[in-house]
N, C-alpha and C positions, 0 to 999 in steps of 0.2 A: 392658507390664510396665516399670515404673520400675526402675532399675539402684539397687543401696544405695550411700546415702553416705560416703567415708570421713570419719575424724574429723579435725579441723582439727590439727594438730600444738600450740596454742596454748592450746586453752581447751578442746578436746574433742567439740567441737558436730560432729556428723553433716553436713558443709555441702557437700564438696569433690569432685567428680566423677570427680577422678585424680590420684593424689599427685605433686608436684610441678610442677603444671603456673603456677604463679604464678596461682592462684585466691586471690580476695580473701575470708576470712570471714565472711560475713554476722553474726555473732554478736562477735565480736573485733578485726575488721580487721587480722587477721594477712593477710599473704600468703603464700602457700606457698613457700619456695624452697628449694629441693633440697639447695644448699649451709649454708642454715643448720639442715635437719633432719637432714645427715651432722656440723655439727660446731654443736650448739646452742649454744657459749662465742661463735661469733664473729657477732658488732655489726658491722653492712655489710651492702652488698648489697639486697636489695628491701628490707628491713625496718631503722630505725636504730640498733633497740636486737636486744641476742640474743634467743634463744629460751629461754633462760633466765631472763634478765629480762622477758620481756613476759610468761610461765609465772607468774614471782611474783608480777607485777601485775595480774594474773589472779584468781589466786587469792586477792590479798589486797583487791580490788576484790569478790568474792564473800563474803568473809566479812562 
């Protein structure tokens, strides 16, 4: 039995095995970091821009 996926904090894709662990997205290349899914404003850390911004870039790369 396959375990379910959680969603990427970034773009939503099913990809991540266990939240926060700095899993790379296969669909986004977000990485997961713990730190920037408690405070999605702050730019640093695994990732260079926030969770915010890579969310809007996201979404406006889908439309």
């Amino acid at each position: 039995m396959t375990a379910e996926r959680l969603p990427c904090p970034c773009c939503g894709s099913r990809v991540l095995s266990e939240a926060g662990a700095y899993e790379i997205c296969e669909a986004c290349n977000w990485e997961d970091d713990p730190v920037q899914a408690a405070d999605p404003r702050y730019a640093g850390g695994a990732n260079e821009m926030s969770l915010d911004q890579a969310r809007r870039r996201w979404r406006e790369r889908a439309e």
